[in-house]
LODO-875570 format. One record per residue (C-alpha): residue number from 1; x negated, y negated, z negated. Coordinates in steps of 0.25 Angstrom, whole numbers, plus 5000, padded with zeros to 4 digits. Layout:
BEGIN
r resi->NUM px->X py->Y pz->Z
...
//
This chain:
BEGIN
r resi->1 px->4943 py->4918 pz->5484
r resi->2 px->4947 py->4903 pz->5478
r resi->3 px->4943 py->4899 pz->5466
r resi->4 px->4958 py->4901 pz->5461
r resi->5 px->4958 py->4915 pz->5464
r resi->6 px->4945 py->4915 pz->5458
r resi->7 px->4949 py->4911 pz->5445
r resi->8 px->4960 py->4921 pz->5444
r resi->9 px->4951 py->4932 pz->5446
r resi->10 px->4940 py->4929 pz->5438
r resi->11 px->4952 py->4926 pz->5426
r resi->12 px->4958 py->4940 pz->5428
r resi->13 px->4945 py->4946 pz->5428
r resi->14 px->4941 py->4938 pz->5414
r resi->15 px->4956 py->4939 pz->5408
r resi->16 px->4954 py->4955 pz->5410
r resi->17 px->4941 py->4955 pz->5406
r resi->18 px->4939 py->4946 pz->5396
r resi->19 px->4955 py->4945 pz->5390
r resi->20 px->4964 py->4932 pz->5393
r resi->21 px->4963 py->4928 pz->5380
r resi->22 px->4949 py->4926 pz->5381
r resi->23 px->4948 py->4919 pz->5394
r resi->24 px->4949 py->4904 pz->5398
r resi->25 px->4949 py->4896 pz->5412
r resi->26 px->4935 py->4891 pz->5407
r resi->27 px->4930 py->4906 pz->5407
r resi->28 px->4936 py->4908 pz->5422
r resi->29 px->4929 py->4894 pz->5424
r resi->30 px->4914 py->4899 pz->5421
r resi->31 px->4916 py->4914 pz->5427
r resi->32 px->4919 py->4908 pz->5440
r resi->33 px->4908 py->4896 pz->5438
r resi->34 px->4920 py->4887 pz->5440
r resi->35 px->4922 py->4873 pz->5431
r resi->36 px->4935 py->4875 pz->5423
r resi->37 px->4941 py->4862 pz->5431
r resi->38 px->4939 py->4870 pz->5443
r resi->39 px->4948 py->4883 pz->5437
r resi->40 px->4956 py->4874 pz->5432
r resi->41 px->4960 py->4865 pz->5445
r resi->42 px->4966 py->4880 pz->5447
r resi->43 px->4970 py->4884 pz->5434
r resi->44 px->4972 py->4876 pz->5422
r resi->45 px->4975 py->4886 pz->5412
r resi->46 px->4970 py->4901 pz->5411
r resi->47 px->4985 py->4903 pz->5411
r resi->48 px->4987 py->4899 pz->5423
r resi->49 px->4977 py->4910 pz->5430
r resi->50 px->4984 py->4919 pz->5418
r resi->51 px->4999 py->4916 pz->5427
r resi->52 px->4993 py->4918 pz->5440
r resi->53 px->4987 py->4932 pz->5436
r resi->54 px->4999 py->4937 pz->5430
r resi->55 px->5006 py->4932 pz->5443
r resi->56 px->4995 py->4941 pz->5452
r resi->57 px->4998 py->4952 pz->5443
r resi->58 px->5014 py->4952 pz->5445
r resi->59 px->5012 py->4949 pz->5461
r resi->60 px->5002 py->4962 pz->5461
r resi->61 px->5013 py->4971 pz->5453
r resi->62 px->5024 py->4964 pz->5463
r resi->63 px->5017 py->4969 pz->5474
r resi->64 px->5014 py->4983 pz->5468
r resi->65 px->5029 py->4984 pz->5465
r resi->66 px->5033 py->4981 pz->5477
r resi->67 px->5025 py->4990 pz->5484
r resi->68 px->5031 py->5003 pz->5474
r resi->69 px->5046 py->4997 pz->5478
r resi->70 px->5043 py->5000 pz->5492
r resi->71 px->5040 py->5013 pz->5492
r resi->72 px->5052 py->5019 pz->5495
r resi->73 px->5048 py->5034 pz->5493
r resi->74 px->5041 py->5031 pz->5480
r resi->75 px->5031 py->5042 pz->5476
r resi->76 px->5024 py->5046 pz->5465
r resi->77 px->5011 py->5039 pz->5469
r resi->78 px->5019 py->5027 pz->5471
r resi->79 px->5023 py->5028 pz->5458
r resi->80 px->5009 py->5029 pz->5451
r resi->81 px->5001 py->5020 pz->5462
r resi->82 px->5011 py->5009 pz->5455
r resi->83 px->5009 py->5011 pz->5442
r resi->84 px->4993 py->5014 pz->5445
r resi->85 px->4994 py->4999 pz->5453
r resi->86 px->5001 py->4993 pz->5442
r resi->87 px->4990 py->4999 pz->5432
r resi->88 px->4980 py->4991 pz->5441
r resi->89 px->4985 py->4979 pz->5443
r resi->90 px->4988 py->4978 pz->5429
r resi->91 px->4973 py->4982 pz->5425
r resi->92 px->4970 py->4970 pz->5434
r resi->93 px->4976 py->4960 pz->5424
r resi->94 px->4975 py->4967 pz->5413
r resi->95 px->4973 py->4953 pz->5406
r resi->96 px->4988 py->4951 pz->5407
r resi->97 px->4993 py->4963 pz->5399
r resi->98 px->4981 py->4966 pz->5390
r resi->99 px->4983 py->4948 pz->5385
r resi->100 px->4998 py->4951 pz->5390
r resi->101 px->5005 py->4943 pz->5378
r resi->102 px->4996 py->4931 pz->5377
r resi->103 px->4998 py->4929 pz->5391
r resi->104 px->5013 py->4929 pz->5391
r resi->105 px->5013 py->4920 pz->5377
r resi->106 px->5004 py->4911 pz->5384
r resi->107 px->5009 py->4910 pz->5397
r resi->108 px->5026 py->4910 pz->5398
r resi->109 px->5026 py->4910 pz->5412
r resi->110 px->5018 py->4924 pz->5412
r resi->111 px->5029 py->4929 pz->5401
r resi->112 px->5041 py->4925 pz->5410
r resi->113 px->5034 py->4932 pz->5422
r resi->114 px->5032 py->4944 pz->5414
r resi->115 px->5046 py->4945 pz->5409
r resi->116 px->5051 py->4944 pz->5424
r resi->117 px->5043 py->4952 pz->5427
r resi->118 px->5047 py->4963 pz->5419
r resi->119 px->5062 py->4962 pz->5422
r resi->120 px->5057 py->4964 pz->5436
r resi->121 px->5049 py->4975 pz->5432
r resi->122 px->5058 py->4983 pz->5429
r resi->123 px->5068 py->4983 pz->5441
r resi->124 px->5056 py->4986 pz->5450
r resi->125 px->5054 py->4998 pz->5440
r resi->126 px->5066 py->5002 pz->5441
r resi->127 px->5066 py->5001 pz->5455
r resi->128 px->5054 py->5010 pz->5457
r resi->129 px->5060 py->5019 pz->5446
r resi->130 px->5073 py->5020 pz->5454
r resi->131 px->5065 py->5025 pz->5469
r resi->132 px->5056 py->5035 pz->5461
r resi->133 px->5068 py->5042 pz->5457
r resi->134 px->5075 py->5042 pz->5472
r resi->135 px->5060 py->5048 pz->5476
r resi->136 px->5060 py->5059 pz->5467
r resi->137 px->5049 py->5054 pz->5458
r resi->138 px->5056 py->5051 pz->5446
r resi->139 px->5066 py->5061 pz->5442
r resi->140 px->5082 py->5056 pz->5446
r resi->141 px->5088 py->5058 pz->5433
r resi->142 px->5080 py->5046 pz->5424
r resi->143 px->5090 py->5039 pz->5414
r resi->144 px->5089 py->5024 pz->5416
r resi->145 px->5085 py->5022 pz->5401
r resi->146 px->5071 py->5031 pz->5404
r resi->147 px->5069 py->5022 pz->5417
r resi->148 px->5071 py->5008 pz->5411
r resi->149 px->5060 py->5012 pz->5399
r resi->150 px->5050 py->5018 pz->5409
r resi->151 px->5049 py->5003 pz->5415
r resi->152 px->5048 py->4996 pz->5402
r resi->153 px->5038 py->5008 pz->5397
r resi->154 px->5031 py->5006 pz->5411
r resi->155 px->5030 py->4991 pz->5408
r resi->156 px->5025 py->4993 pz->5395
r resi->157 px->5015 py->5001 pz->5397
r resi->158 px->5010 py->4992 pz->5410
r resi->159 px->5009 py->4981 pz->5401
r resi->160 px->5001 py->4988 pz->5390
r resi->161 px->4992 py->4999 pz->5397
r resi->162 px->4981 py->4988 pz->5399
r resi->163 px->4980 py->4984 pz->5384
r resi->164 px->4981 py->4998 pz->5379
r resi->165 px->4968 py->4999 pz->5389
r resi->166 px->4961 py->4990 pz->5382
r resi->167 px->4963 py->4993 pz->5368
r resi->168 px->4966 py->5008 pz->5369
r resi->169 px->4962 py->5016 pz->5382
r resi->170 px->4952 py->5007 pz->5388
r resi->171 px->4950 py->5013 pz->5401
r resi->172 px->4943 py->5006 pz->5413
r resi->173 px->4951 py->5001 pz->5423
r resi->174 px->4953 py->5015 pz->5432
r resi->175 px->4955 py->5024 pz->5420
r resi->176 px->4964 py->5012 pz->5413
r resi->177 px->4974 py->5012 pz->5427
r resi->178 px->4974 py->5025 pz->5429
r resi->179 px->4977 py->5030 pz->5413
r resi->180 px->4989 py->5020 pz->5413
r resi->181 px->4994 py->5022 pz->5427
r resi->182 px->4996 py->5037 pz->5422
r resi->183 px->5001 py->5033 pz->5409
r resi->184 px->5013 py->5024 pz->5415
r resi->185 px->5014 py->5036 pz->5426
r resi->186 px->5016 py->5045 pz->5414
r resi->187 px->5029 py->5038 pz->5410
r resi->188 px->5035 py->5042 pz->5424
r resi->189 px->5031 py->5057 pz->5423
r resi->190 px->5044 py->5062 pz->5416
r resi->191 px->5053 py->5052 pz->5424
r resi->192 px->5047 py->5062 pz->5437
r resi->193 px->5054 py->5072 pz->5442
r resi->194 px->5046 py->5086 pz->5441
r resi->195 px->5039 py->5085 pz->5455
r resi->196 px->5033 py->5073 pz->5453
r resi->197 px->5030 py->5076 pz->5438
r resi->198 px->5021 py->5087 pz->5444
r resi->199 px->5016 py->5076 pz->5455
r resi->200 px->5012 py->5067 pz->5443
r resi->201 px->5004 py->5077 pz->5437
r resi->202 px->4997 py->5083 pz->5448
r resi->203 px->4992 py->5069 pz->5453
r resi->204 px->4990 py->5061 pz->5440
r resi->205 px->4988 py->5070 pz->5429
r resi->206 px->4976 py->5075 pz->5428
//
């Protein structure tokens, strides 16, 4: 591992564990018995690891989003290994969405990514939305308004689940992914049509 990749780890693992907010490169520095001119030959700014983060994070949901799109007969289980991945990967930088609003006030470049990437979002969910109903999953008869608030609820609850965690639930990192990935699957169970209703429950509900 170089000492770059070194440094982004060793921030993720301090941002989650300790909060951004709370964090500076002279921290990273001493965790990884570095001087700070040596982290800063690489990074001048905690910002900067802050950007490169963020960008790991959106490359691992591009990758998982790909993945889902080509499926061509989208199951059930696809649906809730993506939303359980997603739940995952999130809980991996948690830093981002629990310090989410000081992060896109202090960095613009985050905040037009994340913008993008919502517009973006939403055609791929729309996407996936669209093949779950020509394989049976979802029922046929779903009004476009129902399907265009389930992605803006979807990317609500994505964005929030992690703070609620913290303040609210404050379950470990296996009963936290598994709690929310059921609650975000819940918001599909009445857009399923009987059979898989009864799938859902069998597998998932218990």
């Amino acid at each position: 591992m170089s000492t770059k990749e070194k440094i982004l780890a060793k921030a993720l693992e301090l941002f989650n564990e300790k909060g951004y907010n709370h964090i500076t490169t002279r921290h990273i520095a001493a965790e990884l018995s570095i001087s700070p001119g040596n982290l800063h030959y690489h990074f001048k700014h905690s910002e900067d690891i802050t950007k490169i983060l963020f960008e790991e994070l959106t490359l691992k949901m591009d990758d998982l989003l790909n993945k889902m799109k080509k499926i061509e007969n989208k199951t059930l289980g696809d649906l809730y290994t993506l939303t359980s991945s997603t739940c995952e990967i999130f809980y991996s930088y948690r830093f981002i969405f629990i310090n989410f609003i000081d992060i896109l006030n202090k960095i613009p470049e985050v905040k037009t990514q994340y913008e993008g990437i919502n517009f973006n979002r939403k055609e791929e969910f729309q996407l996936i939305f669209s093949d779950l109903q020509k394989n049976d999953i979802f029922k046929k008869d779903i009004p476009e308004f129902i399907t265009n608030s389930l992605t803006e609820q979807i990317f609500i609850i994505a964005d929030n689940w992690l703070t609620h965690n913290r303040l609210i639930s404050k379950l470990n990192k296996k009963t936290a992914i598994q709690h929310y990935t059921i609650l975000q699957m819940n918001l599909f169970y009445p857009l399923f049509n009987k059979e898989q209703q009864k799938l859902y429950e069998q597998q998932y509900i218990r």
